[in-house]
C-alpha positions as CSV (number, residue, x, y, z in Angstrom):
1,X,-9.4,-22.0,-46.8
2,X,-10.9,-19.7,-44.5
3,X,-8.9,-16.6,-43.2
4,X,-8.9,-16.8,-39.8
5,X,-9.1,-13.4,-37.1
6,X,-6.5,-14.2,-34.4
7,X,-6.2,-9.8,-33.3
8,X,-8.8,-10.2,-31.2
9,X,-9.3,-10.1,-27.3
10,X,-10.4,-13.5,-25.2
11,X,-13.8,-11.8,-23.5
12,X,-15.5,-8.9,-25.6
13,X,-18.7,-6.9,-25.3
14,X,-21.7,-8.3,-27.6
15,X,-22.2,-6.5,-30.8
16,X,-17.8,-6.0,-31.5
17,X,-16.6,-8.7,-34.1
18,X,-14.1,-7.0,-35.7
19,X,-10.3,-7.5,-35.6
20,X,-8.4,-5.2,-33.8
21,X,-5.8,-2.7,-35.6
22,X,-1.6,-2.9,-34.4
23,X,-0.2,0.6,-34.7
24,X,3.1,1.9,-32.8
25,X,2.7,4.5,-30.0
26,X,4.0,6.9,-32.1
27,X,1.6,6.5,-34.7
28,X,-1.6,7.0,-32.5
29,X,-0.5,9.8,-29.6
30,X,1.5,13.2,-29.4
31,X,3.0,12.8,-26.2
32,X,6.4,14.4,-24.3
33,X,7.8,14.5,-21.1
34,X,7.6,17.0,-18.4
35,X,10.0,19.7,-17.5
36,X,11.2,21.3,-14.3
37,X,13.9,24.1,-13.5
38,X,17.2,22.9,-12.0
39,X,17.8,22.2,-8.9
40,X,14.6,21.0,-7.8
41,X,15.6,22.2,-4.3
42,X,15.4,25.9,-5.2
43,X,12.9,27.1,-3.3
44,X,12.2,29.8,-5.8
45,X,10.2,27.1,-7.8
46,X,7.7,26.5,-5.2
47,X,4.7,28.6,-3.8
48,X,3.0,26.8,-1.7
49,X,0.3,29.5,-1.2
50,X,-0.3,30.8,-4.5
51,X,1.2,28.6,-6.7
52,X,-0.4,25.9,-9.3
53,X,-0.6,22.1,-9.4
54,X,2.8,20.2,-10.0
55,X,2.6,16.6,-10.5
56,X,5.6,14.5,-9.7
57,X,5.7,10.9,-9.6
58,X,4.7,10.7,-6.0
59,X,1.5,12.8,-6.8
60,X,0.3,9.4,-8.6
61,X,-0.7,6.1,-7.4
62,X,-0.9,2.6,-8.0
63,X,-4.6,2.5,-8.6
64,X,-4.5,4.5,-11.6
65,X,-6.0,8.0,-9.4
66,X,-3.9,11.5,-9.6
67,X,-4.2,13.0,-5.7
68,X,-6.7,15.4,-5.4
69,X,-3.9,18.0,-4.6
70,X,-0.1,17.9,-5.6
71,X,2.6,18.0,-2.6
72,X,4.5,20.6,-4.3
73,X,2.4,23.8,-6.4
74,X,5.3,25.9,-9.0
75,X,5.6,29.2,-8.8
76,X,5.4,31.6,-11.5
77,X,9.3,31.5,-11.8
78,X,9.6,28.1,-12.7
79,X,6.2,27.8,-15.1
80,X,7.7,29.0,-17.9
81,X,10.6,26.2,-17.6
82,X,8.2,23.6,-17.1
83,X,5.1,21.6,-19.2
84,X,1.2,22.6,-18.7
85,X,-1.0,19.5,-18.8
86,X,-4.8,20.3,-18.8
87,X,-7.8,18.5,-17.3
88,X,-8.4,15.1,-19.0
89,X,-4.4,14.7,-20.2
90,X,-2.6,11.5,-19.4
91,X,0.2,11.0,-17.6
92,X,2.7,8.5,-16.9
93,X,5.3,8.0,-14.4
94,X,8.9,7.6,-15.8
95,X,10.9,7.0,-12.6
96,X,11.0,5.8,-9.4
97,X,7.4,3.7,-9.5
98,X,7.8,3.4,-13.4
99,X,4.0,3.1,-15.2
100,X,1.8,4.4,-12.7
101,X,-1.1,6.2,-15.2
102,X,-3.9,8.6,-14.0
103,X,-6.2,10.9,-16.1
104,X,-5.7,14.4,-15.0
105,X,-8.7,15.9,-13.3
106,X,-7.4,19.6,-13.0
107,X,-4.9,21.2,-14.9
108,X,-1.1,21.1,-13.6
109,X,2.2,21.6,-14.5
110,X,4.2,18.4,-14.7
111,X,7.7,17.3,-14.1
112,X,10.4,15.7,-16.3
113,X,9.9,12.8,-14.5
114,X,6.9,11.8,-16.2
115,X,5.5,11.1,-19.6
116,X,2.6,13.8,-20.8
117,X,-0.3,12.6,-23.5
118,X,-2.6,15.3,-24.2
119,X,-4.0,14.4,-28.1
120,X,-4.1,12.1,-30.2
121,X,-3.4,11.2,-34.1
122,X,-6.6,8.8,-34.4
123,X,-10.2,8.5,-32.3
124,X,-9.4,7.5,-29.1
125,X,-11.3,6.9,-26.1
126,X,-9.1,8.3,-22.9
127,X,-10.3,5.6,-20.6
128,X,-9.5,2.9,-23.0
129,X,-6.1,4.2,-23.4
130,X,-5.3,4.6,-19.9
131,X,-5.8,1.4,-18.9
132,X,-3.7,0.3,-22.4
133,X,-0.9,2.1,-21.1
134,X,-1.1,0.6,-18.1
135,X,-0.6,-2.3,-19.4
136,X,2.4,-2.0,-21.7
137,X,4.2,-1.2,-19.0
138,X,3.0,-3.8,-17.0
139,X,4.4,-6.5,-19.6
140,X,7.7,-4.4,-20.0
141,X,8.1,-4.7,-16.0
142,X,7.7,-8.5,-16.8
143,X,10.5,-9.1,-19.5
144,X,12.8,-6.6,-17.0
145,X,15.4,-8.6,-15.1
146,X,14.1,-9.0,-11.7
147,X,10.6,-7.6,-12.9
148,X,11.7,-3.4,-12.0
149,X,12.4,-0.7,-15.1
150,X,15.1,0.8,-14.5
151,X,14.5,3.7,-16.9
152,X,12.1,4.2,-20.0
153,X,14.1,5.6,-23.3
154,X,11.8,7.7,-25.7
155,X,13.3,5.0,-28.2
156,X,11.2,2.6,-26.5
157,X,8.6,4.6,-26.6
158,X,8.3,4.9,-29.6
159,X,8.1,1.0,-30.1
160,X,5.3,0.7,-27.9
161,X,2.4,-1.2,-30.3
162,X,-0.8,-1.0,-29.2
163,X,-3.9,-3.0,-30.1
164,X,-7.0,-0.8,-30.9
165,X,-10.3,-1.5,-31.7
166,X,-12.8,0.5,-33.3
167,X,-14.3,3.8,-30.8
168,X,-17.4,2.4,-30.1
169,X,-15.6,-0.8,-28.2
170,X,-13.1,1.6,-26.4
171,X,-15.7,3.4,-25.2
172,X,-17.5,0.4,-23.8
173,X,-14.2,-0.9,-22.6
174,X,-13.3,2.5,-20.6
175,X,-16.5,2.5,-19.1
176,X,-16.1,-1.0,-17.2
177,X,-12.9,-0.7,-16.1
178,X,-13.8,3.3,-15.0
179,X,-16.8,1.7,-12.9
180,X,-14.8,-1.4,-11.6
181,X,-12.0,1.4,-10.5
182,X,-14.5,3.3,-9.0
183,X,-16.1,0.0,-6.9
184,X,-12.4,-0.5,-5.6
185,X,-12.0,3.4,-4.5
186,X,-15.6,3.2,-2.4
187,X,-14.5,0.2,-0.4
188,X,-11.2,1.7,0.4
189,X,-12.7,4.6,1.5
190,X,-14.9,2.3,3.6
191,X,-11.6,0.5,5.1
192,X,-10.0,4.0,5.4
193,X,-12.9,4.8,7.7
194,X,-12.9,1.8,9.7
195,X,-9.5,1.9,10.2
196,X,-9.6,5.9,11.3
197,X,-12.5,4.7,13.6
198,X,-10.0,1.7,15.3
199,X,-7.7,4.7,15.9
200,X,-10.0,6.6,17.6
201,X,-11.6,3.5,20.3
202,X,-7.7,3.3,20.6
203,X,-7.1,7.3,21.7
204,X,-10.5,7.3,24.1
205,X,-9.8,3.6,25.3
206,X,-6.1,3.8,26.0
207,X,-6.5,7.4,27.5
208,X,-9.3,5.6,29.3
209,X,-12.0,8.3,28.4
210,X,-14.0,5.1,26.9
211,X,-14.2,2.8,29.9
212,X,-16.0,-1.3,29.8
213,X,-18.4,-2.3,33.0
214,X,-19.0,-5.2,35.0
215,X,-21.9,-7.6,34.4
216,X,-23.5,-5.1,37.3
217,X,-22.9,-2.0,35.6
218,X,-19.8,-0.7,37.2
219,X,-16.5,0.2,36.1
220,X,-14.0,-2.3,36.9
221,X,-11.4,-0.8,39.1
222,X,-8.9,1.5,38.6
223,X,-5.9,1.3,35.9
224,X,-2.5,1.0,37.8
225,X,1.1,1.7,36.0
226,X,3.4,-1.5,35.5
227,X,6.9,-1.5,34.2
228,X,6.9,-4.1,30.8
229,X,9.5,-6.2,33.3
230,X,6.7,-7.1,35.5
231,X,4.0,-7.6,33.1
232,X,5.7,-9.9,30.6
233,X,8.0,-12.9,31.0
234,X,10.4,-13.0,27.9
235,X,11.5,-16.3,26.2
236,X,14.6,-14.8,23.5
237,X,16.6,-17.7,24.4
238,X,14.2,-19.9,22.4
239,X,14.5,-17.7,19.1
240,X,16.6,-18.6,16.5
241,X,17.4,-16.8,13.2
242,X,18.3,-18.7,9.9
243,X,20.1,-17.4,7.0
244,X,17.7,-16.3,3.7
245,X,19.8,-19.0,1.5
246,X,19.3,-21.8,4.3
247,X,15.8,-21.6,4.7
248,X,13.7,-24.4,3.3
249,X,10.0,-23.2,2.3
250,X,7.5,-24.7,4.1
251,X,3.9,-24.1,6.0
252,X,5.2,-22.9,9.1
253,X,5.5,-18.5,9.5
254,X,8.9,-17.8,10.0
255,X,8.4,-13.9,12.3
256,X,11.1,-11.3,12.1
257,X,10.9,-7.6,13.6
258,X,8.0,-6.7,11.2
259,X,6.1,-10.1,11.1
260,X,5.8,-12.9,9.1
261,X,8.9,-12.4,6.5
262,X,8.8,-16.2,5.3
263,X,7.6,-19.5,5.4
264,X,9.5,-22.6,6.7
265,X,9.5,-26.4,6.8
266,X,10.0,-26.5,10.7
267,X,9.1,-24.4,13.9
268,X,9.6,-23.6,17.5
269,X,6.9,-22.8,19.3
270,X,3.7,-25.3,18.8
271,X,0.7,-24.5,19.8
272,X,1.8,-21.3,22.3
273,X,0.6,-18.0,21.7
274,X,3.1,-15.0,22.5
275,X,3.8,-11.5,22.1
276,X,6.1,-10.6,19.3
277,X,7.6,-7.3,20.0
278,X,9.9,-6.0,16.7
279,X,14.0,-5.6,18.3
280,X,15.6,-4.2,15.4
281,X,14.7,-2.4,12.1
282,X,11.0,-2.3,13.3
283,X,8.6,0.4,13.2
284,X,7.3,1.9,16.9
285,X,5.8,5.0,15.9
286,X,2.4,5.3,17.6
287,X,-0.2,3.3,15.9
288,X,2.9,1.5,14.1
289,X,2.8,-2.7,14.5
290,X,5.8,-2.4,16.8
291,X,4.1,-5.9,17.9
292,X,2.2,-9.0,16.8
293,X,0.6,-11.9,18.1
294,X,2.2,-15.6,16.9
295,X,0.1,-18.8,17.0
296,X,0.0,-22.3,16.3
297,X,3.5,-23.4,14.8
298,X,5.8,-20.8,14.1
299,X,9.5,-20.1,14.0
300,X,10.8,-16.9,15.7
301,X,14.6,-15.4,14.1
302,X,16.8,-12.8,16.7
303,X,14.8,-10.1,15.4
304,X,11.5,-10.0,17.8
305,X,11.3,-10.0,21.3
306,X,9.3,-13.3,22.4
307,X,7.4,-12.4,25.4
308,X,4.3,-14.6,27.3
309,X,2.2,-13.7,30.5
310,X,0.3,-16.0,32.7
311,X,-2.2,-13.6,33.8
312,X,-1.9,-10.4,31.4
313,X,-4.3,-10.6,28.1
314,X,-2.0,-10.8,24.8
315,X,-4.4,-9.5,22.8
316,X,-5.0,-6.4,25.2
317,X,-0.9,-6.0,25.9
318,X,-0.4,-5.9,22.1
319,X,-2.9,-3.2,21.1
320,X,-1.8,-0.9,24.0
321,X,2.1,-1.7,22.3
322,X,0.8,-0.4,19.1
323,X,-0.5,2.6,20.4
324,X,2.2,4.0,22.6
325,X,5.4,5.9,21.1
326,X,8.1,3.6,21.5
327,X,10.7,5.5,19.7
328,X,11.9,7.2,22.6
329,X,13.2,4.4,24.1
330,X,15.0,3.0,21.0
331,X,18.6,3.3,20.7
332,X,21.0,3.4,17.4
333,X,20.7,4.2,14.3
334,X,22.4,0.9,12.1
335,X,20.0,-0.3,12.0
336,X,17.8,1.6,15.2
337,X,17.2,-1.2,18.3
338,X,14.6,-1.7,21.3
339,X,16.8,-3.5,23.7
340,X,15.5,-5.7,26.6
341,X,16.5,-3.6,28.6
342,X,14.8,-0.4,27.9
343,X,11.9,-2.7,26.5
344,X,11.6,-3.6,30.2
345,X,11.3,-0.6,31.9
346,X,8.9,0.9,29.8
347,X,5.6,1.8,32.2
348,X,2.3,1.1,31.2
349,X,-0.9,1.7,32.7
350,X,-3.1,-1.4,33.2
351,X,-6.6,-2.3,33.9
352,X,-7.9,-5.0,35.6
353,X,-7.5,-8.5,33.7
354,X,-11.3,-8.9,33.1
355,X,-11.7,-5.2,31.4
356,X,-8.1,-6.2,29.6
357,X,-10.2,-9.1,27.5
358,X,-13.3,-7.1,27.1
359,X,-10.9,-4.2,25.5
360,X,-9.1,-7.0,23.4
361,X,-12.4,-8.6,22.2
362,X,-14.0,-5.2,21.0
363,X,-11.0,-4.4,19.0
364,X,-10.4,-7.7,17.6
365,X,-14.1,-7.0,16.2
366,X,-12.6,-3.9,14.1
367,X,-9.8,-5.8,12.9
368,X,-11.8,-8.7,11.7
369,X,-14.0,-6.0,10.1
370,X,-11.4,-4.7,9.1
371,X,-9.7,-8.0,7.6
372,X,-13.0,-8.8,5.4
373,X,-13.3,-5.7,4.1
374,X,-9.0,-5.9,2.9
375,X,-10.2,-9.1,1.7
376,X,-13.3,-7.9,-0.3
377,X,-10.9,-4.8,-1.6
378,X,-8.2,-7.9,-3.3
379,X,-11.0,-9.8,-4.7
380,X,-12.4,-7.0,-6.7
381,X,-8.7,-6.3,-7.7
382,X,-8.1,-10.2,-8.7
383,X,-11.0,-9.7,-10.9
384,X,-10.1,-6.3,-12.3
385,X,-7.0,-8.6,-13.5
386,X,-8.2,-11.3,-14.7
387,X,-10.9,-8.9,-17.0
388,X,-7.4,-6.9,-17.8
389,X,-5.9,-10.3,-19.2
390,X,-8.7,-11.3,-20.6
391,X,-10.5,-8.3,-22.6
392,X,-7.0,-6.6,-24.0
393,X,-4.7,-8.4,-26.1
């Protein structure tokens, strides 16, 4: 009878045939949590100018990266009362967005609302525990009612188990998922900068610095202010909201004040585009998506505005929506609402209809750049999670 090795991961590097070791948390790291003086809204704590790094939970994010600088820096006061992590620690977030991990790349003081590592009890490859860590909590989030921690006891802690293999594999293991982290952060610096550059052909084309041209060579004529009343023709009395427990899933987009909130096995509107513009609990900051464009079959709730025109360009109308600072003409507060009529009455300034679709075809462009590149960011990140599953136990 043979004995068979079952510790092992699915995918491993060639040259790694041994079985991986089970110890507790406890067993393998000296960690703690943070600290931080009482109450946190004393501003004696903080000093902005001259004050050090203090990482809170918002100072991390989800892909694993610290912030190159904190939003808060602690004052000599309150460093004494608090925990010093040094370049190369770990920490983890305890509360709020429970299990966010990142690798300290300066040294900082930490709060009590996270979890500090900074040495270890056996040879261990930082890299390779980060992304271990990240993990565990990722499976405790799973066996969590309604997948969200609700708090992290050092009890449970301690309990962690962790499945190590020997240094020379962590090291190798570290080093992929470093470099596949590293892949995702260029191409969302890369979207970041497409999208900054979309903001900027907005600014110069809505404040019509950036002007299109005839086939000629000439400017098409001048822009001219229109109220929304006379620009768009509005169809609410063909929306319809359902109730969350009534709806039956289906193909069809199902649009609210913030776009497509479900899917649903009838629709409304088939085959006509229209201008969704958000009624209540929207966003219409400028540059916000206080708007959307619906095609093909769709269902609209009481949420949206549903709005058409027979000459004015959708695209063009809906770009110029997100631009503009609607919040002005928003009234409430429970929840906040754009009425029709101060939606109405809202003044715009037009171009003509031909340089309307030239400016709604060159920033459809952007966005569809912009879509493939989103798209080209997930598929990395459904592979970094399918290597996760697949090279840790």
């Amino acid at each position: 009878m043979t004995n068979e090795v079952v510790n092992v991961p699915e995918l491993r590097f060639t040259g790694f045939e041994d079985e991986w070791k089970k110890k507790k948390l406890d067993d393998v790291a000296n960690y703690r949590r943070g600290s931080f003086p009482q109450p946190y809204g004393n501003k004696e704590w903080y000093d902005e100018k001259n004050g050090e790094p203090f990482v809170q939970v918002v100072d991390v994010d989800k892909n694993m990266k610290l912030h190159d600088q904190t939003k808060q820096k602690i004052s000599d006061l309150a460093k004494p009362k608090s925990v010093k992590g040094f370049k190369g620690d770990i920490v983890v977030t305890l509360q709020g967005s429970i299990g966010r991990v990142a690798l300290l790349h300066y040294d900082a003081y930490i709060d009590r609302t996270l979890l500090l590592i900074d040495s270890f009890k056996i040879e261990m490859n930082k890299n390779y525990f980060k992304y271990v860590l990240y993990l565990l909590f990722l499976k405790e989030k799973e066996r969590a009612p309604g997948g969200t921690i609700k708090t992290i006891t050092k009890k449970v802690l301690s309990n962690f188990k962790i499945d190590i293999p020997n240094v020379g594999e962590q090291e190798k293991i570290g080093e992929f998922f470093s470099k596949l982290d590293r892949q995702i952060e260029l191409e969302e610096q890369k979207l970041a900068k497409l999208e900054e550059q979309k903001k900027g052909y907005m600014q110069q084309i809505f404040s019509q610095q950036l002007r299109f041209k005839d086939e000629n060579g000439d400017y098409y004529s001048e822009w001219k202010e229109k109220l929304i009343k006379d620009i768009l023709e509005f169809e609410n009395n063909r929306r319809k909201p359902i109730t969350s427990s009534l709806r039956e899933i289906g193909k069809y987009p199902y649009y609210g004040a913030t776009g497509i909130i479900d899917y649903v096995k009838d629709y409304i509107f088939d085959g006509e585009t229209r201008l969704l513009i958000g009624e209540d609990g929207a966003k219409w900051g400028a540059f916000e998506e206080s708007s959307f464009i619906a095609k093909n079959r769709y269902w609209v709730n009481n949420h949206a505005h549903v709005c058409k025109s027979k000459i004015n360009n959708l695209d063009f109308l809906n770009y110029l929506l997100n631009y503009k600072e609607l919040r002005t003409y928003v009234t409430g507060n429970a929840p906040a609402k754009l009425t029709y009529n101060n939606l109405s009455m809202i003044p715009m300034f037009l171009p003509s209809v031909y340089e309307q679709e030239k400016i709604g075809n060159f920033l459809k462009k952007i966005d569809e750049l912009i879509g493939k590149q989103n798209k080209k960011i997930n598929e990395l990140k459904i592979r970094k999670q399918g290597f996760l599953q697949k090279m840790f136990i």
